[in-house]
N, C-alpha and C positions, 0 to 999 in steps of 0.2 A: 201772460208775458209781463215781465219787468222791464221797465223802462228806467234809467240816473239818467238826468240831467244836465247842460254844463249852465252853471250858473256862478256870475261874478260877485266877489265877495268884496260888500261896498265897507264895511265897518264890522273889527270884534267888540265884542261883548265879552262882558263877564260870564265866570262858567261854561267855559268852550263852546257860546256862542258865535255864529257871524250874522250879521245881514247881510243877505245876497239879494239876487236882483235877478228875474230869469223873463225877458223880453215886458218892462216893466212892470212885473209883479214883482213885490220885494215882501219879505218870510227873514224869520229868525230859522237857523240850523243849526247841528248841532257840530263841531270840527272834534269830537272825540274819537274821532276812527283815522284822524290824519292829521300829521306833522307839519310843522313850517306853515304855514298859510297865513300868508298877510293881506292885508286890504289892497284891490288890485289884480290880485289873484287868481284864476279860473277852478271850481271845483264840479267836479261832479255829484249831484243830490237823488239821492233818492229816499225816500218815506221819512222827510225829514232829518238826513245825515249825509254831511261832507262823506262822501266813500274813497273819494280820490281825487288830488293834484292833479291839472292837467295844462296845458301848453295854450295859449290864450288863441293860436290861429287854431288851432284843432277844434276848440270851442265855438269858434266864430261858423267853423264848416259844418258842424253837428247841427245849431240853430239854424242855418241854413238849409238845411234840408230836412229839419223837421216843419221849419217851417213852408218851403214847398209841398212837404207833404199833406201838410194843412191844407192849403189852397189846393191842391188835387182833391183831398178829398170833398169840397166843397162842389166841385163839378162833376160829383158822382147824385 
């Protein structure tokens, strides 16, 4: 199974880079698969690539319950 992440893009970089930040881990990515993205921003990441723009409470809701699911799984 694959999993993209939302993760907030704190600063670009040269060469369609960003730094993002995904529940204080912060990564260089790549923004060559998507348009418009400015510092601020919410993207979704995966295997190292912005895949997609996305809505900053949609984001908040995603880490939310990935994050619950963490903690359940902790109690298994």
């Amino acid at each position: 199974m694959c999993l993209a992440v939302p993760a907030e893009v704190l600063e670009l970089k040269e060469n369609e880079l960003a730094l993002i930040d995904i529940g204080g881990v912060r990564k260089d990515v790549s923004l060559m698969l998507v348009d418009g993205v400015e510092a601020g921003d919410y993207v979704l990441v995966h295997a190292g690539f912005a895949i997609e723009k996305i809505d900053k409470d949609e984001a908040r809701k995603t880490l939310e319950l990935l994050e619950e699911a963490a903690r359940l799984n902790e109690t298994w």
